[in-house]
N, C-alpha and C positions, 0 to 999 in steps of 0.2 A: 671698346669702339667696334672691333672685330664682331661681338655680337648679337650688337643693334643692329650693324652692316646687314648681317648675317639674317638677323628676324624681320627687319625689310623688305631684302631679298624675299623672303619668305613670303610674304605679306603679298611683295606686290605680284609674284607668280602666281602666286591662287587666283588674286583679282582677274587677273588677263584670264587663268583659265575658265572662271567660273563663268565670268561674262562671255567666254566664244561660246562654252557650252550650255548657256543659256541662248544663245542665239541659233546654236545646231539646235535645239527643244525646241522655242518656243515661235522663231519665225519662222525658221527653213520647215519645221518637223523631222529632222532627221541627226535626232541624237547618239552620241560616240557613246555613252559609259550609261549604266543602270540608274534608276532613280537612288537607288538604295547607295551608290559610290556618289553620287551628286550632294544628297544631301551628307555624308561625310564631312567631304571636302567644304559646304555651306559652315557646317558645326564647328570647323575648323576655324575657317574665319570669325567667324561670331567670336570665339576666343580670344582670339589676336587679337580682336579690337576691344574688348574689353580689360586684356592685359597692356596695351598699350596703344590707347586712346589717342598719341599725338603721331599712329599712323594712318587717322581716317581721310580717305580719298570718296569726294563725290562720286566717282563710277563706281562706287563698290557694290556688289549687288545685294548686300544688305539694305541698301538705300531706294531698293526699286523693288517694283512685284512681278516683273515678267520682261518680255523684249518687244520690240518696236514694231508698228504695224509695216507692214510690205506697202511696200509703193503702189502695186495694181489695185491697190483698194481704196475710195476715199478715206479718212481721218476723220471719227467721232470722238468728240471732248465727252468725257462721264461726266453728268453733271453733278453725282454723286460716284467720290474714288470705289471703283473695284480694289479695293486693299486683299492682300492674301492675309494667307491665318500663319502664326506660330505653330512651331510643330510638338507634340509630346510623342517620344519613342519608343514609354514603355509605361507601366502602369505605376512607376515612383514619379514620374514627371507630370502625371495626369493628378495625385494628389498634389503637387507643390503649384500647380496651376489651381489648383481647387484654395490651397493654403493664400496664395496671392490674392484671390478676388476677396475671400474673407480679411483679410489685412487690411486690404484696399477701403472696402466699404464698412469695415469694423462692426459697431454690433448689429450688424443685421442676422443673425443666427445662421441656422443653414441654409444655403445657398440652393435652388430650385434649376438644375439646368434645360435645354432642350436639346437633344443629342439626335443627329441622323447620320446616316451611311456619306462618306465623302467618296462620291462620284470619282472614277478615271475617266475624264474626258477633257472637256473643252470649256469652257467658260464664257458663256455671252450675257450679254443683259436684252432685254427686250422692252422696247417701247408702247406705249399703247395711248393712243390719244379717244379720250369719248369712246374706247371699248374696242377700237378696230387697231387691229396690231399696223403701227408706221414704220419701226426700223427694228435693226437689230443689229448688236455690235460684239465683236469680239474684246476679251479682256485690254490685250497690249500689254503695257506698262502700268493698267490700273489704273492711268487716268485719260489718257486716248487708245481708243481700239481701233481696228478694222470695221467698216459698212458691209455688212454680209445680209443686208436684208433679202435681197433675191434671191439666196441660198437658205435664209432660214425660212421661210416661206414656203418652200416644200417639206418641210419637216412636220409631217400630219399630226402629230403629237403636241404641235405648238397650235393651240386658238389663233385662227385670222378675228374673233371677234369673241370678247371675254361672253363667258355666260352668267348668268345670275338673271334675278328679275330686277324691274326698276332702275334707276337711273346709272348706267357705270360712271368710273370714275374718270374725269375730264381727264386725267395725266396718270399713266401706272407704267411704274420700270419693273419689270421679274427680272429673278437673277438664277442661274440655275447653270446646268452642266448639260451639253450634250454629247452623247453618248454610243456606241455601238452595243445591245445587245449579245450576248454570247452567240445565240443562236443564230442571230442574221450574220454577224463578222463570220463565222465559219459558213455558211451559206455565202456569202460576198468574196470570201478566199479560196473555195471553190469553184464561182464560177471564173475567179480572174484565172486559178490556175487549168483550167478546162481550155482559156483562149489563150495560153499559153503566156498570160502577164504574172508580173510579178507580185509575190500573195502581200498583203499587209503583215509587218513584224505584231502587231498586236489590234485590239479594239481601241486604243486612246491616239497612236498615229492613223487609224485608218480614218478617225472620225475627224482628226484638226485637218488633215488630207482633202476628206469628203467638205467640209465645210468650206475651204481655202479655194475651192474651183472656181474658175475667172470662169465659166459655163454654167448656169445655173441647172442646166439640162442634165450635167452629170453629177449633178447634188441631188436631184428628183431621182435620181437610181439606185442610189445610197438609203438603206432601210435604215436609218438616223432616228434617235430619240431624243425625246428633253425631259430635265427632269427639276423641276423647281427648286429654291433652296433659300431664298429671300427676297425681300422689296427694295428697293432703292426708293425714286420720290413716289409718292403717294398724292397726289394731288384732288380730292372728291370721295374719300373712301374713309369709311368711319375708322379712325386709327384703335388700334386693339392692345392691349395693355401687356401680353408675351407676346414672343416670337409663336410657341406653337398654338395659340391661336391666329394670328399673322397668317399662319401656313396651311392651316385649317379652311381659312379665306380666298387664300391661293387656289385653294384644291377645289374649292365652287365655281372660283371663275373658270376651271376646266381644264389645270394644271395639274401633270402627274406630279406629284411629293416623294420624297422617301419613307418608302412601308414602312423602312426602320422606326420612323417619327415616334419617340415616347422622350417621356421627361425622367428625369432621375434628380434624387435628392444629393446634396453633398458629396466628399470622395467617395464613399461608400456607392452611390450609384453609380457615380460615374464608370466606379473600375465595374462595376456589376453589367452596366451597359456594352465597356467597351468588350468585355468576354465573351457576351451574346453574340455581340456583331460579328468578331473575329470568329467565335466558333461556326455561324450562320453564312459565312463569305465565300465559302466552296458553291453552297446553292443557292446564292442569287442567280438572276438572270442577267446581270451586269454584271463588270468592274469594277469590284472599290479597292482604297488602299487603306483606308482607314475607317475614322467616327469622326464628324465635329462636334462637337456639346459648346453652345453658344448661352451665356446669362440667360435666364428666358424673359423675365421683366424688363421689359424698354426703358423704365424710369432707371433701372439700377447698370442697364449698358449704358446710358447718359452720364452714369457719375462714374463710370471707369472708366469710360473714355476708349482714347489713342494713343500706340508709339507710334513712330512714324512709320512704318511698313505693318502696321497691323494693329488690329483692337485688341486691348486691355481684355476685353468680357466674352473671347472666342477663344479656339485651343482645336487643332487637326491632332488627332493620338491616332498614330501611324502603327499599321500593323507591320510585324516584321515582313521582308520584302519578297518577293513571290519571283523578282527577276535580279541577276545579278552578271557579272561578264566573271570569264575565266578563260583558261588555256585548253585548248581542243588538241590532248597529248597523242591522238590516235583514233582510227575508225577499225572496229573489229565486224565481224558479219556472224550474225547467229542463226541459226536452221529452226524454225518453225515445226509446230506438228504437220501442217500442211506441205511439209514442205519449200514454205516458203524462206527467202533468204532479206535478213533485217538487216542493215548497218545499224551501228550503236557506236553512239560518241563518247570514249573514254577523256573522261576529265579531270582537270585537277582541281582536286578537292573543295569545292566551294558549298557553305550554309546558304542557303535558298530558303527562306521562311520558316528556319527553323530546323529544318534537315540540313546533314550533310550531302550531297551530291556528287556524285564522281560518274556515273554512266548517265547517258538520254539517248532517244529515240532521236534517230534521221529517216525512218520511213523505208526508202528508197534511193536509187540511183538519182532520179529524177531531180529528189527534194535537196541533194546535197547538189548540185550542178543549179538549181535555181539560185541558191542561196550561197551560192560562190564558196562554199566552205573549202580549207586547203588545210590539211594536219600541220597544226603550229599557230593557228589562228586566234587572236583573242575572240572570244564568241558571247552570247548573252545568252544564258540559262535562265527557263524560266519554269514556274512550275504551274501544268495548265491546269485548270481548275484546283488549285493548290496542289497537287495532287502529284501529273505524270510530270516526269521533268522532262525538258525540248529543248534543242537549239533552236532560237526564233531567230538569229541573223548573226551575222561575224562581223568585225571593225579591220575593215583593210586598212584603215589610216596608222593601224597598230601595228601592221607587218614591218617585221625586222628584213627580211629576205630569204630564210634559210625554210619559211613554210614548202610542203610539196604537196600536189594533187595526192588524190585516194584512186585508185587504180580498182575497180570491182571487179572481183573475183568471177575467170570463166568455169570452174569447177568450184564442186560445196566444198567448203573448209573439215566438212567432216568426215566424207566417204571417197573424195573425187570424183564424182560423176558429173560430167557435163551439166551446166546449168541450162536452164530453158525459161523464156519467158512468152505465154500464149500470147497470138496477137491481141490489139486491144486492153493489155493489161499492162501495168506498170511495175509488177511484182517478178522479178527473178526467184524461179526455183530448183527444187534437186528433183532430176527425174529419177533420181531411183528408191523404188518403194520400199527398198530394207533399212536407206540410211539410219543409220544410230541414233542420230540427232532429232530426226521425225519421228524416230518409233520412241525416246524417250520424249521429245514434249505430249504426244500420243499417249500414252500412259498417264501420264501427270494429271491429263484435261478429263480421259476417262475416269479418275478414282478421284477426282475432285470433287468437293460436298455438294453439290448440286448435281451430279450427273451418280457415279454408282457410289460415291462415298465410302472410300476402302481407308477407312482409318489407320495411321503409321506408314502410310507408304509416301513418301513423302520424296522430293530431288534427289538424294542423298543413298534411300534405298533403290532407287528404279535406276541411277547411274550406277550402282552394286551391282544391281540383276545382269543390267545390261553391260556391265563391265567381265564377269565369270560366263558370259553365255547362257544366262537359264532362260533369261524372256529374249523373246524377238519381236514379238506385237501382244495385242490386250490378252488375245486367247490365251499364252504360255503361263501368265499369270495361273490360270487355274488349274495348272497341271504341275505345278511347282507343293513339295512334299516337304514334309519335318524337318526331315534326316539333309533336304540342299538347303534348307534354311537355314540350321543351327549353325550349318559349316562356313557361313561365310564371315567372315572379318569382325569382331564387336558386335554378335549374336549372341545373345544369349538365350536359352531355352525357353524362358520367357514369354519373350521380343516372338521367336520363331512360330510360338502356337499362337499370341494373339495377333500376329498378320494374318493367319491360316483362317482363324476366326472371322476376321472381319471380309477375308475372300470369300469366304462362305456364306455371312452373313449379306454380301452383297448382290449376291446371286437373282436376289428375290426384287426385281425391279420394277418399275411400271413404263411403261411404253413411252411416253415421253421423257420422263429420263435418262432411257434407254438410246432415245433416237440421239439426243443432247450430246449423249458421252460416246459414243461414235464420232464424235469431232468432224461431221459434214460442215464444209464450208459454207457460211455465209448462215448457218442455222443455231440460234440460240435456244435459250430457254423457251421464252415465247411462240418462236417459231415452228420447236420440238412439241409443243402442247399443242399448237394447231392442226399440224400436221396428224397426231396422234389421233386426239377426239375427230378427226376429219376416217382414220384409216381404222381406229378401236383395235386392231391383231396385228402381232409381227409380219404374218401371211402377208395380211393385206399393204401392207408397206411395202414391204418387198416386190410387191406386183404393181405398183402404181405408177401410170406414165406419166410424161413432161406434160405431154396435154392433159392429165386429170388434175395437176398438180396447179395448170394456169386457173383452172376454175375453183382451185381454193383460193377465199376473203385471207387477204392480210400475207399470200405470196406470190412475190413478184417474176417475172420473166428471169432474174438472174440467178433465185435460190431456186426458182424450178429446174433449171438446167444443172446447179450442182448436186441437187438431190439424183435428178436422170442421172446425171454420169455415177456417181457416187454407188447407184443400183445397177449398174450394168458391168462392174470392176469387178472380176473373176475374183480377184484375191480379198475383196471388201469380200463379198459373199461369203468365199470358204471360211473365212474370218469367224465371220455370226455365225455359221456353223457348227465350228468347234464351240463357239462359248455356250449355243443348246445341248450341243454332248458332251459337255463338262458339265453341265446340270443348271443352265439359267432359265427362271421361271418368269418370262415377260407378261407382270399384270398388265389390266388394262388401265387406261388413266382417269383421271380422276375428272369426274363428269359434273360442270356446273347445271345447278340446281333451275329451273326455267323461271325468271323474273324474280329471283335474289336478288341476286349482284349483275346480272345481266346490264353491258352496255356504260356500268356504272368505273368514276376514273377515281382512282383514290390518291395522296401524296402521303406518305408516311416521314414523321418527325420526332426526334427524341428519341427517346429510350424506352421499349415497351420489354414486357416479360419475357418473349419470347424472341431470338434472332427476328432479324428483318426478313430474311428471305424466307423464314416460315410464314412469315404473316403475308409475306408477298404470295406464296405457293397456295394459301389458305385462299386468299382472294380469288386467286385465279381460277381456282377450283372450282370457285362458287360463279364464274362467268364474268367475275368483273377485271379490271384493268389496272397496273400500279407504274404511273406516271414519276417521273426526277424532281420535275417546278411547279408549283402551282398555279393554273391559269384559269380561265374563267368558265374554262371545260370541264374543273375540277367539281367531281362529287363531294368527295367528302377528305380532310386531309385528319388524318389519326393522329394523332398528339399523346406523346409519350413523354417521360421526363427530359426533364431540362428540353424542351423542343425549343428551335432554332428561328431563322427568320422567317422559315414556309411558314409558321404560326402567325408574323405579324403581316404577311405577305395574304394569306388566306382570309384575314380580318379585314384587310385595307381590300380582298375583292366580294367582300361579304359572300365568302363561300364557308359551306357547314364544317365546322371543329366536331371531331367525338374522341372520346377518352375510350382506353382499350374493353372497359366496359362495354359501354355503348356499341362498340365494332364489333363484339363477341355476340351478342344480342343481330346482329344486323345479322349476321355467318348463321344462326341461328331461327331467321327468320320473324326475329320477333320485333323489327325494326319498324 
């Protein structure tokens, strides 16, 4: 009796929780815990009731698809339910959903899916009467939503009037997801944090946020997209026998689709698709969290049907989760090569997509005082383009009491000298130009493979050098002999001549890698190349003023000033100095060829024979340009093995594919 009591209990606490935190999601938009602890606790549930069925309660939100429209909105009835999809977590869940639809509709042979990118956004349907868009509604609960037509109506993405020739269809619902862009949600976080408002935690609150505005004026300001993903009624419209012909149709009426959009056969494709997309999902230009792969034949989603919160013939395969909450055990502060001073939020140990995670980035002073962080905080890690990890917001509702402010540091952690921050800037630094801390990240950026490429020296050796006193900045490197190498700690004789080696061998540079590995702020690779072919001689570099520098294409008022100060620092100068009378031979750089590649943008994908940054440095050489996404700017995107979604992203903009063939041929002039 104790425990039934006991699994009850159980039972009914989940319900209460899942349901508030379904309504901190899906009404308010301002959700406590990660999607990835959400659906947990869902899977949780789903068990319990299947292990014992005589505890099911109508509010359980197994029984629903979302939370209740807000009150400031009117109430639209779907006239066809917004149902959500069932989730698969990993690619054993994605065949037993493949295994189900074959059971189901028995000898139908292999099964034909149609699989696209499942959106992080918002979910609306849109109306369309006789071709001119009437309403537009939020999901809700799947079967009433919110009236947002005045807010979806700035959203330039969406047709006020379908296109096609000939008669539209008297009645058309789209169904689809709207979205933030990568590039506009850090463009929109920007500028709120410029007017000193508070940034959005991600692109999927910023956009229920943006859509949710009782102003329709501040939805019109919002760079908002839509992205189609199904029909509801159809009423005048020749019906189409798959979905991704369906979609196909969509995209003429003048709806963007997911580029992802392909079909796959059987388990076999499906896991085959779902790998592309996941490997593909760092270089979207959106948010996804997953695949859907839906039946594609209408006749055969007819005979599978419905359970009650979802279709038989649909399936969301969830990538692993990209955000999660953990404990913020401490804020450390790290020294730049510039100088500059990083907070970094030590964490306890949390998988983030796959990775372990225990440190992220907090920026600055600023960004931990916007985002109220206090050490002790539950926090949400996230990992941004899969990639950096970040604190994107903390859960005060979690504070036990015992959290405390982060106090930032008036002297650097490493040398003690007073910290300074120029006006105008948000970055606390070390004024003093020997710190240890600046002169080893300083080293590190200098002999890193893009800039002089000093092979084996690596974090480990340059806190060695600069731990015995033999380096103090770049120059000492070259001055450094056999006989201090061998001596120091797990050297071996070795180790000692091939570091000498690759000093030596690194001597021989060309000017714009030269300018790169100088670590001038605000000057990258790109930058370093412009500048070079702009000045062609060390000389000439060294002599060029803030005003010669405004009148160079492609830099701005704020790298011309760090380049001016940069050349006017006594000690920068004696610097380059030494490393010419140590023996460094500054060629000149590598001069694109006149109407090659001139002017031309390329995206590179896949795996080609050579690193990337070769092929990137090869382009550049020849005049052209090597862009992250593919856009309609794009020349040509290079396709290499196993390439990614820029491949189907490049086809869906009908911009030119070449194989490394082809590219070598183009460098070559024979294109």
């Amino acid at each position: 009796m104790n425990a039934a009591l006991n699994v009850r209990e159980q039972f009914n606490a989940l319900v209460e929780d899942l349901n508030r935190h379904s309504y901190l999601y899906y009404t308010l938009g301002q959700p406590e815990i990660s999607d990835a602890e959400y659906d947990r606790r869902f899977r949780e549930l789903e068990e319990l009731e299947r292990a014992y069925p005589e505890l099911e309660r109508a509010d359980s939100p197994t029984k629903r698809v979302g939370g209740a429209a807000l009150e400031e909105f009117k109430s639209v009835i779907h006239a066809v339910p917004m149902l959500s999809l069932s989730n698969a977590m990993n690619e054993e869940e994605l065949a037993e959903f493949d295994a189900r639809c074959m059971r189901f509709l028995e000898n139908e042979g292999l099964i034909e899916y149609a699989v696209e990118n499942k959106f992080d956004g918002v979910a609306v349907n849109l109306v369309y009467q006789d071709g001119i868009l009437a309403g537009g509604a939020t999901r809700g609960d799947g079967y009433q939503g919110e009236d947002v037509t005045s807010n979806i109506k700035t959203i330039r993405s969406i047709p006020l009037k379908l296109r096609g020739e000939g008669r539209l269809p008297e009645l058309l619902e789209v169904r689809g997801e709207v979205v933030f862009l990568k590039a506009d949600f850090e463009k929109l976080n920007a500028e709120r944090i410029a007017k000193g408002e508070e940034p959005f935690a991600n692109p999927r609150n910023a956009a229920s946020g943006s859509l949710r505005q009782l102003d329709p004026r501040v939805t019109a300001r919002r760079p908002l997209t839509f992205y189609a993903y199904a029909l509801g009624q159809a009423v005048g419209l020749t019906p189409s026998q798959t979905h991704y012909e369906a979609m196909q149709r969509v995209s003429e009426l003048g709806f963007r689709i997911s580029p992802f959009l392909r079909k796959a056969q059987g388990t076999a494709g499906l896991i085959e698709a779902y790998r592309a997309a996941a490997a593909g999902r760092s270089s979207l230009e959106y948010e996804v969290d997953g695949i859907v792969a839906k039946v594609n034949r209408h006749e055969l989603q007819e005979r599978l049907g419905f359970r009650q919160r979802s279709p038989r013939w649909a399936i969301a395969g969830k990538f692993e989760a990209v955000e999660e909450h953990t404990k913020l055990l401490d804020i450390v502060v790290q020294v730049g090569r510039t100088g500059a001073l990083t907070p970094v939020a030590v964490l306890e140990p949390v998988g983030v997509g796959g990775v372990i995670v225990t440190r992220a980035t907090l920026h600055n002073q600023e960004e931990i005082e916007r985002k109220g962080l206090l050490i002790g905080d539950t926090v949400v890690v996230r990992r941004q383009g899969d990639v950096i990890p970040a604190v994107v917001a903390c859960l005060p509702a979690l504070r036990s009491g015992g959290e405390r402010p982060f106090v930032f540091p008036t002297e650097c952690p490493q040398c003690g000298t007073a910290v300074v921050k120029p006006e105008g800037e948000v970055v606390a630094r070390c004024s003093n130009p020997s710190c240890p801390a600046k002169s080893g990240q300083r080293i590190l950026h200098f002999a890193s493979r893009n800039a002089a490429d000093i092979e084996g020296l690596g974090k480990k050796m340059v806190a060695l050098l600069l731990e015995q006193g033999l380096v103090n900045d770049i120059s000492d490197l070259y001055a450094l002999d056999f006989e201090q190498l061998e001596a120091l700690p797990r050297m071996a004789e070795l180790s000692a001549q091939n570091l000498l080696d690759a000093l030596e061998h690194s001597k021989r540079i060309t000017l714009d890698r030269f300018i790169f590995a100088l670590g001038i702020r605000h000057v990258g690779e790109r930058t370093a190349l412009v500048l070079a072919r702009r000045c062609q001689s060390l000389e000439n570099f060294l002599k060029i003023t803030e005003e010669d520098l405004l009148n160079v294409p492609e830099i701005g008022p704020e790298t011309a000033r760090a380049v001016s100060l940069f050349l006017q620092n006594d000690e920068e100068l004696a610097m380059i100095t030494r490393l010419r009378e140590r023996g460094f031979i500054i060629l000149p750089p590598p001069q694109a060829q006149v109407g090659r590649l001139d002017g031309k943008t390329f995206v590179i994908t896949g795996t080609l024979s050579i690193p990337r940054d070769e092929a990137k440095r090869l382009i550049e050489a020849e005049g052209g340009k090597v862009a992250a996404a593919v856009s309609r700017k794009t020349a040509y995107v290079l396709s290499g093995e196993d390439a990614g979604s820029k491949l189907e992203k490049a086809r869906a903009l009908n911009v030119t594919v070449i194989n490394e063939e082809e590219w070598r041929r183009l460098l070559e002039g024979e294109g």
